[in-house]
Backbone bond lengths (Angstrom), bond angles and torsions (degrees), N, CA, C in turn:
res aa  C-N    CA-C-N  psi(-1)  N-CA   C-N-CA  omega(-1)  CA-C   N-CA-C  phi
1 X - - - 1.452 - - 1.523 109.10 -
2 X 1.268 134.99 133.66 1.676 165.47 -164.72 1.597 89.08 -73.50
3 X 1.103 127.52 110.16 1.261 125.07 165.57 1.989 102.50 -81.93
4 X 1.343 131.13 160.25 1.591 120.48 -174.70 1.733 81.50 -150.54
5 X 1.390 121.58 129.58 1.290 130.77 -172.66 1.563 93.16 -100.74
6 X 1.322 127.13 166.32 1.231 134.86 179.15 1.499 130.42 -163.91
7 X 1.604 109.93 94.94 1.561 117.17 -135.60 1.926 86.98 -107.68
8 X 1.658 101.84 119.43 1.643 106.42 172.48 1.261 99.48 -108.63
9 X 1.285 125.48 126.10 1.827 140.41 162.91 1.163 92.92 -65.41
10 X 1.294 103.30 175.47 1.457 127.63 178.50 1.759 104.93 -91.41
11 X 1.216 125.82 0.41 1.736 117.83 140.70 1.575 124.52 -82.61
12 X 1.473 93.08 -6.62 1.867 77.32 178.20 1.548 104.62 99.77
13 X 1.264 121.85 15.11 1.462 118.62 -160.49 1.812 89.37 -120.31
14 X 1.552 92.48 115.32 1.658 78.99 175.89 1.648 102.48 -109.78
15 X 1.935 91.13 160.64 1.209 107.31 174.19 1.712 116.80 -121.41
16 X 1.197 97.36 148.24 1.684 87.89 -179.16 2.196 105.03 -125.30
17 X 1.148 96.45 178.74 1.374 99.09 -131.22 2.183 85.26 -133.00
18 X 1.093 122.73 93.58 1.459 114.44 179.68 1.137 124.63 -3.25
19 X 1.390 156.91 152.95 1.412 151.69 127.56 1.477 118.14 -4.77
20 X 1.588 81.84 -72.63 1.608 108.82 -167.53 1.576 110.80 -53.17
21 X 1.002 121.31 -59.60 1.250 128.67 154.42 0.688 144.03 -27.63
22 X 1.680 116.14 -51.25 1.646 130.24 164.33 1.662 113.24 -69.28
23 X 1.459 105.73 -19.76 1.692 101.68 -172.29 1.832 95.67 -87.48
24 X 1.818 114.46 -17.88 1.602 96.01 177.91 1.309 104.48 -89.11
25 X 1.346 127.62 6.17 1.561 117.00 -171.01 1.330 88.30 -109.07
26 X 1.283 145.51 -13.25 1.476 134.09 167.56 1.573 114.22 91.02
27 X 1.001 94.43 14.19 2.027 98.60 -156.22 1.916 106.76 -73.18
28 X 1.228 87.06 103.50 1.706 101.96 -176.76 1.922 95.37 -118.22
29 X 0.747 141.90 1.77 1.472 122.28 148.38 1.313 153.03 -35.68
30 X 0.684 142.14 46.89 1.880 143.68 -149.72 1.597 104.61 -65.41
31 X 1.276 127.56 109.12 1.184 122.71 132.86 1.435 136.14 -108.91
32 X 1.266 95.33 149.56 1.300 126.40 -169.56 1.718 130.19 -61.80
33 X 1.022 151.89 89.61 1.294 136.68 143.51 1.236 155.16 13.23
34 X 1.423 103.29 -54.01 1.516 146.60 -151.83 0.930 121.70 -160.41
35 X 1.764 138.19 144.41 1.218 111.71 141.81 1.829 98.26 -133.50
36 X 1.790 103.68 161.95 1.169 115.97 173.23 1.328 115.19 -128.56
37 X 1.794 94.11 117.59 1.654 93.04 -162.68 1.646 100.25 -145.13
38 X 1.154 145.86 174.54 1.343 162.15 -142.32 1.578 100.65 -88.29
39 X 1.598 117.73 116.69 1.696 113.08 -172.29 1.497 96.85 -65.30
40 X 1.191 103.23 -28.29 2.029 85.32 -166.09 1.884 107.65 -68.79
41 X 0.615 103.63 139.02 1.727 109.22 170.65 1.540 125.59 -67.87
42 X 1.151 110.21 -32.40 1.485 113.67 150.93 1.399 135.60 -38.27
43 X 1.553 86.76 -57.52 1.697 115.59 -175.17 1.358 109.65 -70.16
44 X 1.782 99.35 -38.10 1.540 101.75 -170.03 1.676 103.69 -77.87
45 X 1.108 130.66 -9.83 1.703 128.20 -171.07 1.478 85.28 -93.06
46 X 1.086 138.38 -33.31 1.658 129.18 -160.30 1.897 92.69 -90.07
47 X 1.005 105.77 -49.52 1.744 106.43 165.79 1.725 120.15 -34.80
48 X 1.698 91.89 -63.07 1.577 73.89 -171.39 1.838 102.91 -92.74
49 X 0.970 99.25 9.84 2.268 101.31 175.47 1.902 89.48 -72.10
50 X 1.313 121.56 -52.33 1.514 122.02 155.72 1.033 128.19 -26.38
51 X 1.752 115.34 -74.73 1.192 121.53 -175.47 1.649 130.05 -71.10
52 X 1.128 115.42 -18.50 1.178 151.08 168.84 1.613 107.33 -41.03
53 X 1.220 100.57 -38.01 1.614 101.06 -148.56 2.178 106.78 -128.68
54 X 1.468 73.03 2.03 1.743 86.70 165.89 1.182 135.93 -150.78
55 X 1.428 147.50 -171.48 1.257 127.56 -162.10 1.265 110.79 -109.99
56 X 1.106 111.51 157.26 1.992 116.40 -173.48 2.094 96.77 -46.49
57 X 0.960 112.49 -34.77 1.807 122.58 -144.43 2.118 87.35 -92.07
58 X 1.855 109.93 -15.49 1.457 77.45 177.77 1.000 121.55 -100.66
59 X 1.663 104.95 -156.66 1.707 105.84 -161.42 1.618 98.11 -75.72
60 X 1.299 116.38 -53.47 1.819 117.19 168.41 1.342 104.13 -25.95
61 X 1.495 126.24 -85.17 1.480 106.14 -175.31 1.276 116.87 -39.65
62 X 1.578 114.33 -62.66 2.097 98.99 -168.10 1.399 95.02 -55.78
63 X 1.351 162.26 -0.52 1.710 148.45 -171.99 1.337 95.14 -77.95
64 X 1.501 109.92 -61.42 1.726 122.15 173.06 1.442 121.19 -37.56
65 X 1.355 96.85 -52.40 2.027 103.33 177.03 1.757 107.53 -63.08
66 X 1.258 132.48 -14.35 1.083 143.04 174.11 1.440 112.15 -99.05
67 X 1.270 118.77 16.73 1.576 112.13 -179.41 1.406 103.57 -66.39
68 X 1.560 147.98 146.83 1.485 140.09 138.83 1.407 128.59 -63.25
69 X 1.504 126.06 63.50 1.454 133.26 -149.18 1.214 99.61 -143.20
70 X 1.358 133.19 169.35 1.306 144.96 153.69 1.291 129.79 -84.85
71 X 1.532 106.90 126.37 1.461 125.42 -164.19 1.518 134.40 -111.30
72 X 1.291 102.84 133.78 1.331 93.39 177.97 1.318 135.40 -153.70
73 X 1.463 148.32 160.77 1.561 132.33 -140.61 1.216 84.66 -133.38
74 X 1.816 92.35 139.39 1.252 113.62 -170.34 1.988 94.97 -137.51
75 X 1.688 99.40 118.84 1.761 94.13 -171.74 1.604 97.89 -69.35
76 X 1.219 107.08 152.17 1.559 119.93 169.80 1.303 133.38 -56.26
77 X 1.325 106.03 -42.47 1.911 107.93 -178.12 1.279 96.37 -98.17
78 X 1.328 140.72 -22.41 1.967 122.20 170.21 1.166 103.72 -88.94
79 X 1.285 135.45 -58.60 1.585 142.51 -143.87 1.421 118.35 85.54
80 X 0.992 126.38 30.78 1.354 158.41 -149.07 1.727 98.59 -84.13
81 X 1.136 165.95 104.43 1.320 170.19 142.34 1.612 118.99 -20.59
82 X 1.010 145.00 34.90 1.484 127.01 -167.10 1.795 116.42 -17.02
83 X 1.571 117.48 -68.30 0.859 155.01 171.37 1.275 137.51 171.99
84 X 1.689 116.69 179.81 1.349 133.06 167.17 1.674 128.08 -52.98
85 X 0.901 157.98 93.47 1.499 152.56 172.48 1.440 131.44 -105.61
86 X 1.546 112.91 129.60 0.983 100.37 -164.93 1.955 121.53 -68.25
87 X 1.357 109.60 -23.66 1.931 127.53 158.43 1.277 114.96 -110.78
88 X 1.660 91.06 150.37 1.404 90.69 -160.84 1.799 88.57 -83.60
89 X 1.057 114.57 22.73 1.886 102.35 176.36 1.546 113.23 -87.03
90 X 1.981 103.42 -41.19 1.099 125.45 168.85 1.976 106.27 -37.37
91 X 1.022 90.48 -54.87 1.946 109.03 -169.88 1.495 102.59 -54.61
92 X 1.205 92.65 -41.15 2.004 107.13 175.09 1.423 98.86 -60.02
93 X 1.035 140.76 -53.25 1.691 142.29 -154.46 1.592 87.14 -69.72
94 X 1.294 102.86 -67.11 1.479 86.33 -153.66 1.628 100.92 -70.67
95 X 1.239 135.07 -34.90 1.596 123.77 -174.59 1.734 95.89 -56.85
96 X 1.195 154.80 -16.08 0.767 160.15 -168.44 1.724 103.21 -90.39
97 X 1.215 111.88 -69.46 1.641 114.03 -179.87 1.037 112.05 -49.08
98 X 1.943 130.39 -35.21 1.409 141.73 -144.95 1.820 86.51 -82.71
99 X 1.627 101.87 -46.46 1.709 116.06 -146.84 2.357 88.49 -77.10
100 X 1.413 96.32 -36.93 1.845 77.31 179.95 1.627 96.22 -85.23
101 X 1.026 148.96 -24.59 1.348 119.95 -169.93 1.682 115.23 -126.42
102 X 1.059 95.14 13.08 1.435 99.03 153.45 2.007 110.80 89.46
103 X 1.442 96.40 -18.25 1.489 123.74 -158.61 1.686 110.87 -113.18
104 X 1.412 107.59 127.76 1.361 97.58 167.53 1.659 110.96 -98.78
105 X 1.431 130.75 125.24 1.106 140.91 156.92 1.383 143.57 -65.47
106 X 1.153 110.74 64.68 1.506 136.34 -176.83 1.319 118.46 -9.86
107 X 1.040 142.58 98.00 2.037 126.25 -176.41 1.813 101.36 80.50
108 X 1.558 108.26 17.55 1.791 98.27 172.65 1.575 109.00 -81.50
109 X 1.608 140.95 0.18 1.121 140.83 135.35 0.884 109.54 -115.58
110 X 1.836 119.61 177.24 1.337 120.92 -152.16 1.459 102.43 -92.15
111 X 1.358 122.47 159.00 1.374 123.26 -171.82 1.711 122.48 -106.21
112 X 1.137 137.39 122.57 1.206 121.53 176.51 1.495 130.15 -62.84
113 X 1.375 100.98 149.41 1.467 87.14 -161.92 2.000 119.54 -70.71
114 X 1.201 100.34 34.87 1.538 92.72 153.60 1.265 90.01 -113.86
115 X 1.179 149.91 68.02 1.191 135.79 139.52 1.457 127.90 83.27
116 X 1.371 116.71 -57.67 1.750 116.40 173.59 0.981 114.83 -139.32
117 X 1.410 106.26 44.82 1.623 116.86 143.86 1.410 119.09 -100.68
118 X 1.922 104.37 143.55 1.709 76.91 177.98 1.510 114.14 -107.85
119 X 1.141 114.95 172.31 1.735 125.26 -179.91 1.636 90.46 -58.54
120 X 1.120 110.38 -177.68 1.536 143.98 177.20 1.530 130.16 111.13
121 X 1.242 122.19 49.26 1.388 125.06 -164.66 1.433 114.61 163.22
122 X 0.950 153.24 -171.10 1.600 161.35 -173.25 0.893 129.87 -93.64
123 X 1.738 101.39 -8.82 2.075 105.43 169.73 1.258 95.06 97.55
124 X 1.290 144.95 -30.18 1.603 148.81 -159.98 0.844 104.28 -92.05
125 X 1.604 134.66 -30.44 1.417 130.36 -152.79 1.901 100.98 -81.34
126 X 1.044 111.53 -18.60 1.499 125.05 -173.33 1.597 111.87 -101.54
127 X 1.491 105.69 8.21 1.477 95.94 -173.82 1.769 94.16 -113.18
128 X 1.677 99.20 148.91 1.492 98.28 163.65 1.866 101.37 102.16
């Protein structure tokens, strides 16, 4: 399998890096962007005591991506908060909008009415 390296500056300008090349430099590191993980702090230390200790591809991680909790994205090199959401798919949209345009868009889904939570789900997924 073709390993393809993929180098983002700090403008947002990515570069990529041959196959061939990347399979003699060995480069198996993954960093991250983003992360989307459980607003409560509790939840979030038991998340990554989880994640910590297994691989993105097992069943422990997908159990975690299925938690019913409230979520929220935090960029990697600031620590920066996007916000609260009630799915973690919702959390996907916007880490997604933030990561192509550089910008977080304030009220670009709908907000619950406490304020900085966002819509996307049935309201339940955040209760409990």
């Amino acid at each position: 399998m073709e390993k393809t390296a993929i180098f983002i500056d700090e403008l947002g300008n990515m570069k990529t890096i041959d196959p061939v090349l990347a399979n003699m430099m060995s480069l198996r590191k993954k960093s991250r962007f983003s992360h989307i993980e459980p607003a409560n702090r509790h939840l979030r230390r038991l998340f990554y005591l989880v994640r910590k200790r297994v691989s993105d591809e097992s069943w422990a991680a997908a159990w975690t991506r299925l938690w019913p909790v409230l979520w929220r994205v935090r960029i990697a090199d600031s620590g920066k908060i996007l916000g609260t959401y009630w799915t973690r798919k919702a959390a996907i949209r916007d880490e997604k909008d933030y990561f192509t345009t550089g910008k977080w868009l304030p009220g670009h889904f709908e907000h619950h009415a406490q304020g900085n939570v966002k819509a996307g789900g049935t309201g339940s997924e955040g209760l409990g």
